[in-house]
GUMAR-671872 format. One record per residue: z negated, x, y negated of N, C-alpha, C in turn; residue number from 1; residue in three letters. Coordinates in Angstrom, 3 decimals. Last residue first. Layout:
<sites>
<site n_up="Z" n_east="X" n_north="Y" ca_up="Z" ca_east="X" ca_north="Y" c_up="Z" c_east="X" c_north="Y" seq="NUM" type="Ala"/>
...
</sites>
This chain:
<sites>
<site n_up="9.820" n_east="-4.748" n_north="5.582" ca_up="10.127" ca_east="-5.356" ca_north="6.982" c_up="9.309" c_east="-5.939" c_north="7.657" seq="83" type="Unk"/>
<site n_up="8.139" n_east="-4.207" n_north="3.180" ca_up="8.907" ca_east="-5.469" ca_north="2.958" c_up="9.273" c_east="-5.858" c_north="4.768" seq="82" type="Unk"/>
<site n_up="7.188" n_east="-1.861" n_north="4.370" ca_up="6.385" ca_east="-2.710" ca_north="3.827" c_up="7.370" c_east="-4.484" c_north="3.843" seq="81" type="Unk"/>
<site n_up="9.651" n_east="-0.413" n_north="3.699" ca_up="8.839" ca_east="-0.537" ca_north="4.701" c_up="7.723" c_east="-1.324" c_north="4.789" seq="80" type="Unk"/>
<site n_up="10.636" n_east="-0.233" n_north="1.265" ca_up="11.334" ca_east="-0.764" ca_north="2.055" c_up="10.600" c_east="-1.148" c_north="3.642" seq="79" type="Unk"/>
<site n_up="7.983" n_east="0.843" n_north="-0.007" ca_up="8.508" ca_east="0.025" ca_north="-0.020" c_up="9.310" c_east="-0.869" c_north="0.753" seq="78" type="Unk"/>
<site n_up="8.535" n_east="3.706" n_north="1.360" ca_up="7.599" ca_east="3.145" ca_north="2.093" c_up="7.840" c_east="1.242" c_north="1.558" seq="77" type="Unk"/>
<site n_up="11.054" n_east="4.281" n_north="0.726" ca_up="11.135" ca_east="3.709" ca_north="1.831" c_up="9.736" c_east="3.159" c_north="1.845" seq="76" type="Unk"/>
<site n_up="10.210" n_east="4.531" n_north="-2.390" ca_up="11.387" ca_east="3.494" ca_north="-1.786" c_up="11.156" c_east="3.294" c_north="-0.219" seq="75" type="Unk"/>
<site n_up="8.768" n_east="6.403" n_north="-1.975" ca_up="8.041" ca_east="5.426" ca_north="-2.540" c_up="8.888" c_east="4.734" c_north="-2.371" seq="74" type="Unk"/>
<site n_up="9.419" n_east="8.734" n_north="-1.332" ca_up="8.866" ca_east="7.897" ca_north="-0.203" c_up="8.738" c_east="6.891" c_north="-1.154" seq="73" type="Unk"/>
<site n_up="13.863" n_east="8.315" n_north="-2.069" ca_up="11.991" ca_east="8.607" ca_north="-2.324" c_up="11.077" c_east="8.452" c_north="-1.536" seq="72" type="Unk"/>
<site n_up="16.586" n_east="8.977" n_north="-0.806" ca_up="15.180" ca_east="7.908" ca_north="-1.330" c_up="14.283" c_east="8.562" c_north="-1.504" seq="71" type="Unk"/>
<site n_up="19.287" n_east="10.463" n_north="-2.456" ca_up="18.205" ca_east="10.803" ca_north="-1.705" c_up="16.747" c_east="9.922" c_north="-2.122" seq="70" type="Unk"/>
<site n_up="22.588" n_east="9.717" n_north="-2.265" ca_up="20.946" ca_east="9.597" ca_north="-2.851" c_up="20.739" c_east="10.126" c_north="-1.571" seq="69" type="Unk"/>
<site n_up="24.782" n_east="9.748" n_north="-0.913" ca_up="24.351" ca_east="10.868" ca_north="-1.391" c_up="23.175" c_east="10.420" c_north="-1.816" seq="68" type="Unk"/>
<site n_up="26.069" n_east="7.440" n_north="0.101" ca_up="25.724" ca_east="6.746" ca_north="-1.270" c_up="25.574" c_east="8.641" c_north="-1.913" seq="67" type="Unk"/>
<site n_up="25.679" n_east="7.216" n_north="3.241" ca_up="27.264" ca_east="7.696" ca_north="2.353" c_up="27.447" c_east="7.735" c_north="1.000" seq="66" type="Unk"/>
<site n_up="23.285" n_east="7.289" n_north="3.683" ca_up="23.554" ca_east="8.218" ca_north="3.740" c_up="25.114" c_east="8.240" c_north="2.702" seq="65" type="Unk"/>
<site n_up="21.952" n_east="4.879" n_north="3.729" ca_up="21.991" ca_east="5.286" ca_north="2.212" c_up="22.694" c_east="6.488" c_north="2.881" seq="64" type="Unk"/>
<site n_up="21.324" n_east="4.444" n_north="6.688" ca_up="22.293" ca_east="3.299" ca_north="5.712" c_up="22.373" c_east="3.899" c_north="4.181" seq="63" type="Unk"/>
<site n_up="19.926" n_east="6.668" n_north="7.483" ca_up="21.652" ca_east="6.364" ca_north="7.911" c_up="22.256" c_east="5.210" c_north="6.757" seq="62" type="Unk"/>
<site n_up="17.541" n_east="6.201" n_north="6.116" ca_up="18.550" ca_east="7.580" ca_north="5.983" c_up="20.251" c_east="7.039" c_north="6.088" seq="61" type="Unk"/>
<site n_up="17.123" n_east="3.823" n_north="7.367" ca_up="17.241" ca_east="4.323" ca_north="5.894" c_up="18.215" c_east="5.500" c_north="5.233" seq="60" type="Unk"/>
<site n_up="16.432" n_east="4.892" n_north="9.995" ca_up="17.512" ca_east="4.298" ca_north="10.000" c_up="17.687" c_east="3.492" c_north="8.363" seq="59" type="Unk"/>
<site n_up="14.519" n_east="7.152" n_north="9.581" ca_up="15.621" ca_east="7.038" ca_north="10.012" c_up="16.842" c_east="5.975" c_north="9.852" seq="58" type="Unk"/>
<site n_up="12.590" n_east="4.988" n_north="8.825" ca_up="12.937" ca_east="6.072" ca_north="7.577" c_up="14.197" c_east="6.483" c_north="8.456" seq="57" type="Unk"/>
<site n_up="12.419" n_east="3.828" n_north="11.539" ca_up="12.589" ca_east="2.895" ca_north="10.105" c_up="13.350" c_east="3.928" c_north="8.888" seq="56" type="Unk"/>
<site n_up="11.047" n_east="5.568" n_north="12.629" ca_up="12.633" ca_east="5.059" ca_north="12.816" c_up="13.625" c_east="4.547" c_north="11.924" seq="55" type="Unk"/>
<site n_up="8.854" n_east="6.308" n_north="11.095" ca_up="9.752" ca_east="7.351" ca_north="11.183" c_up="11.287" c_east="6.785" c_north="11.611" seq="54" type="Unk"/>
<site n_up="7.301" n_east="3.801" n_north="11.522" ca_up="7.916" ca_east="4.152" ca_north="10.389" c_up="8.883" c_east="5.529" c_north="9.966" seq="53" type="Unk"/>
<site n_up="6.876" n_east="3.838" n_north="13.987" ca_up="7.878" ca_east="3.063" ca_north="13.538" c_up="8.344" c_east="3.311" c_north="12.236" seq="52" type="Unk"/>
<site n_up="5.201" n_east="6.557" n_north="14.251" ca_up="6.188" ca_east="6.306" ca_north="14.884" c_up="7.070" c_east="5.397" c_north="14.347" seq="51" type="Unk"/>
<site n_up="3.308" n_east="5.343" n_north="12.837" ca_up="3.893" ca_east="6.502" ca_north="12.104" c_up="5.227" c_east="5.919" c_north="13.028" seq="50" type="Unk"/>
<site n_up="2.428" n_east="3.531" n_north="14.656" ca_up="2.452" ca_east="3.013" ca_north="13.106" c_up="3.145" c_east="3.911" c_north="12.454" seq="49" type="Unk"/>
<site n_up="1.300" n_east="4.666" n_north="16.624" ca_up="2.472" ca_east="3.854" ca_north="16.560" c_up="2.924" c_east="3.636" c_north="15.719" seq="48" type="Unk"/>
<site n_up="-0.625" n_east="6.302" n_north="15.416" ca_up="0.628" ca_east="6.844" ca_north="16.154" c_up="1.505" c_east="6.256" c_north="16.269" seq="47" type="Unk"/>
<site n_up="-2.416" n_east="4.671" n_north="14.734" ca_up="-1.841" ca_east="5.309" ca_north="13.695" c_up="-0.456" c_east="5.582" c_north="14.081" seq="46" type="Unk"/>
<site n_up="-3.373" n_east="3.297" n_north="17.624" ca_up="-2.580" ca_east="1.957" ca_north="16.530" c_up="-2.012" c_east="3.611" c_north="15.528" seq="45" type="Unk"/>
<site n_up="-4.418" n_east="5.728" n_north="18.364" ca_up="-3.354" ca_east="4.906" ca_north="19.144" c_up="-2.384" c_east="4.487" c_north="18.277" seq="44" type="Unk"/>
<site n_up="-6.551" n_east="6.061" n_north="16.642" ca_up="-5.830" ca_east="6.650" ca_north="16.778" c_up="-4.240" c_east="6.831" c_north="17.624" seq="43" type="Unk"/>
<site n_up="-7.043" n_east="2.720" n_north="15.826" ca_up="-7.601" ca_east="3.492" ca_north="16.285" c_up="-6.711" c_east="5.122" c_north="16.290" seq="42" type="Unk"/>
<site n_up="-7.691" n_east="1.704" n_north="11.834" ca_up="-6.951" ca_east="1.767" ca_north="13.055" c_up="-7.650" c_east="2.856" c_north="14.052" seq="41" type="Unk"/>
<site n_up="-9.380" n_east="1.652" n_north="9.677" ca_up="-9.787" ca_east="0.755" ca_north="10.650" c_up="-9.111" c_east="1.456" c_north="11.789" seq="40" type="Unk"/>
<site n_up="-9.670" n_east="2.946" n_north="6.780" ca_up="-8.735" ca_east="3.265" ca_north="8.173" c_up="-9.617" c_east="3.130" c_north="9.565" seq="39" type="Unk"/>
<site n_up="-9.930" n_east="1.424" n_north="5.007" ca_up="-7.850" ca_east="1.881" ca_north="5.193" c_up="-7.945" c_east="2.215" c_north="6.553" seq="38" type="Unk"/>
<site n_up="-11.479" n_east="-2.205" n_north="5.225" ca_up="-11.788" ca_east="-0.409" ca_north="5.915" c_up="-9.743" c_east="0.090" c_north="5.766" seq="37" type="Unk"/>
<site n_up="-11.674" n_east="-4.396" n_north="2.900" ca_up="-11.330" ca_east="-3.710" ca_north="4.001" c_up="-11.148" c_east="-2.570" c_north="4.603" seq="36" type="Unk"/>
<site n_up="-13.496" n_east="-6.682" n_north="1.063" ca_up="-13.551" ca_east="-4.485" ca_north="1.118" c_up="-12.905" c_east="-5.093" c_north="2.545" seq="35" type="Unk"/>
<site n_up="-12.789" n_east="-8.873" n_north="-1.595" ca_up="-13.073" ca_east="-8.553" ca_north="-0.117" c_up="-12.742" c_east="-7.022" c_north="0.642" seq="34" type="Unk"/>
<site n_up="-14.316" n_east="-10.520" n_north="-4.104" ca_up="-14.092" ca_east="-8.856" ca_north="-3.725" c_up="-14.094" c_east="-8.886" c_north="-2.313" seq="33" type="Unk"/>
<site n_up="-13.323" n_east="-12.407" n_north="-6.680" ca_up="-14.039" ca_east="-12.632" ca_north="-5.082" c_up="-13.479" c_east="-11.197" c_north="-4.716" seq="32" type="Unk"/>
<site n_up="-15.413" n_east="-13.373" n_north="-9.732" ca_up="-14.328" ca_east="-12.572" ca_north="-8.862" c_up="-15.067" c_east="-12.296" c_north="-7.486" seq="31" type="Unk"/>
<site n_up="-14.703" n_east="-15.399" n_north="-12.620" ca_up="-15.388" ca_east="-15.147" ca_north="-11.070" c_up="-14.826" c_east="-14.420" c_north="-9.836" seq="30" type="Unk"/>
<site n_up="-15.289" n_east="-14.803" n_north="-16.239" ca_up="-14.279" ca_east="-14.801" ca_north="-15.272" c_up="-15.471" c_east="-14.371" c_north="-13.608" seq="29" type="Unk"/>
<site n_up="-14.685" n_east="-15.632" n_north="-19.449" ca_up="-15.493" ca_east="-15.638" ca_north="-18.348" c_up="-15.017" c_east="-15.143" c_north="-17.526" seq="28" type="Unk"/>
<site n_up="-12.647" n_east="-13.008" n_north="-21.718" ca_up="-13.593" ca_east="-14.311" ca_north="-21.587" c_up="-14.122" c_east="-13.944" c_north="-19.845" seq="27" type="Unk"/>
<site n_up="-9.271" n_east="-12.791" n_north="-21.701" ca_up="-10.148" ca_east="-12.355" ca_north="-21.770" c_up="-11.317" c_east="-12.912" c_north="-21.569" seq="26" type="Unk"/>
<site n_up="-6.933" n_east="-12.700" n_north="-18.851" ca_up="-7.547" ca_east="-13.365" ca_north="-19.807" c_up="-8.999" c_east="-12.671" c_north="-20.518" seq="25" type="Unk"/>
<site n_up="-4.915" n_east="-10.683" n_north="-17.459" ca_up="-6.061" ca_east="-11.439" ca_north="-16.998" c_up="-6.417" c_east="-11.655" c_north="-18.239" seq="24" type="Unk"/>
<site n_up="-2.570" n_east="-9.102" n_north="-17.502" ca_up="-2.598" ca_east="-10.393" ca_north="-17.889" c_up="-3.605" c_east="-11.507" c_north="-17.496" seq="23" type="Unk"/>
<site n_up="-3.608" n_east="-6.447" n_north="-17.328" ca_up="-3.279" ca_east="-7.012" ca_north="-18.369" c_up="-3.244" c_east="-8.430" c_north="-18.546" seq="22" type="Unk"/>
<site n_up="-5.558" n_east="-6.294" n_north="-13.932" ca_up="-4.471" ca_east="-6.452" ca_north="-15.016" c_up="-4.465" c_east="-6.507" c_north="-16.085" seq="21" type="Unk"/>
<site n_up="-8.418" n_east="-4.920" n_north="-14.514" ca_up="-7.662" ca_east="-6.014" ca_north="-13.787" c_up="-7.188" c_east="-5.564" c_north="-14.784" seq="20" type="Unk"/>
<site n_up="-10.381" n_east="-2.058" n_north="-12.658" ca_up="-9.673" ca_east="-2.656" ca_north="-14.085" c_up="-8.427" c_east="-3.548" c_north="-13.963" seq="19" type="Unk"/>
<site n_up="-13.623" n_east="-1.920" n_north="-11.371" ca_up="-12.444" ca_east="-1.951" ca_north="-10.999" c_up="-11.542" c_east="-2.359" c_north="-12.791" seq="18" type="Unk"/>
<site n_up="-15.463" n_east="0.980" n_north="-10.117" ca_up="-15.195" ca_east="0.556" ca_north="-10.975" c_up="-13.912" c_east="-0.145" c_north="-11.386" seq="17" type="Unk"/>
<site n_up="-18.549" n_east="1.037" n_north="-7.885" ca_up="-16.775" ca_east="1.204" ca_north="-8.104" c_up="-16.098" c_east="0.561" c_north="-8.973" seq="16" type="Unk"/>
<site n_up="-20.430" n_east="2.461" n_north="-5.935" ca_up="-20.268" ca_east="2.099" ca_north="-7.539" c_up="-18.574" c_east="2.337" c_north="-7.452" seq="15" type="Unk"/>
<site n_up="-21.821" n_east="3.615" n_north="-3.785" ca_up="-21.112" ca_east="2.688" ca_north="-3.823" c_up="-21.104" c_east="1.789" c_north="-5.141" seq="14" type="Unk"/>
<site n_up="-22.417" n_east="6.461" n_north="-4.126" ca_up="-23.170" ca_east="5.741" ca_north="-4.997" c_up="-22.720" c_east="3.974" c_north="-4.757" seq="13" type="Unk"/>
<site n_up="-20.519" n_east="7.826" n_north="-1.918" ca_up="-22.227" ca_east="7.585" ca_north="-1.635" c_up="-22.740" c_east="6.519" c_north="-2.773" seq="12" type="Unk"/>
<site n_up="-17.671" n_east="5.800" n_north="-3.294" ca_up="-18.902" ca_east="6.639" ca_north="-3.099" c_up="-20.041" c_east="6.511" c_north="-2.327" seq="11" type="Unk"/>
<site n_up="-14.960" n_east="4.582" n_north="-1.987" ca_up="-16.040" ca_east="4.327" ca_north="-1.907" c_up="-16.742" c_east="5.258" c_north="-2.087" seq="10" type="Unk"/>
<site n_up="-11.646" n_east="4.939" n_north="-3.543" ca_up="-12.595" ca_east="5.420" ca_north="-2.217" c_up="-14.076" c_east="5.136" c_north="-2.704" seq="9" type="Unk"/>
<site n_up="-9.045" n_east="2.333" n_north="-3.510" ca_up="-10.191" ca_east="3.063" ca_north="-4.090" c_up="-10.877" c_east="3.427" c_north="-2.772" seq="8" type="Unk"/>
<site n_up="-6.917" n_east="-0.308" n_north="-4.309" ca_up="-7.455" ca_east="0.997" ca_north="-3.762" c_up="-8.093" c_east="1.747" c_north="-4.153" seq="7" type="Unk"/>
<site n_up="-6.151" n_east="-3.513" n_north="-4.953" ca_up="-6.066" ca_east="-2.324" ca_north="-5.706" c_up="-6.689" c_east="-1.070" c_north="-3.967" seq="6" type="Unk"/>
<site n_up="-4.459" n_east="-6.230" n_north="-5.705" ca_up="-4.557" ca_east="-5.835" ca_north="-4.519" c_up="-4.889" c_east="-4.274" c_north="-5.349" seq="5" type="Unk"/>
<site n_up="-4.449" n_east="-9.653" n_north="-7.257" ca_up="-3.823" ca_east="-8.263" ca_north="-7.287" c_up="-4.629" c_east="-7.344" c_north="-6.497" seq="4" type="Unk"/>
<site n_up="-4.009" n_east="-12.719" n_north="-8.717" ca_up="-4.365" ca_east="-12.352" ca_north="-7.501" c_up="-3.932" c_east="-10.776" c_north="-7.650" seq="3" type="Unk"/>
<site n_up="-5.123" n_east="-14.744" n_north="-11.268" ca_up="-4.453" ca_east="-14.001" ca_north="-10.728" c_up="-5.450" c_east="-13.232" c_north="-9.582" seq="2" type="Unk"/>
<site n_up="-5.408" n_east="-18.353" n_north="-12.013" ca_up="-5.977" ca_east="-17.376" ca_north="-11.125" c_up="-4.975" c_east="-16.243" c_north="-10.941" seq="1" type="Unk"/>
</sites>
């Protein structure tokens, strides 16, 4: 069984076309599709949610600061995700 997590916006046509991994097999296969809303939250829950992740990117900043890089979002949001 592989497991993998994708994104996509829903049409009026609600037609959505998905493409599994590479290392999915070729042949039969039973797939369980569970749709969660991205943006369930209320406008409260976003605010907070930015909010921590601005400290977070702050206190990223400070620990890579003496290195000179400069992260990416795709590193912090990473790094953000993992906390």
């Amino acid at each position: 069984m592989v497991t993998f997590t994708c994104r996509t916006r829903i049409p009026k046509s609600h037609r959505v076309l998905v493409t599994v991994p590479p290392e999915v097999p070729e042949g039969p296969a039973e797939l369980t599709v569970t749709v969660s809303p991205v943006n369930h939250l209320t406008k409260a829950e976003r605010r907070t949610r930015v909010r921590k992740m601005l400290v977070r990117l702050a206190a990223l900043r400070r620990e890579f600061a003496h290195t000179g890089l400069n992260l990416s979002e795709e590193v912090i949001r990473q790094r953000h995700e993992e906390d």
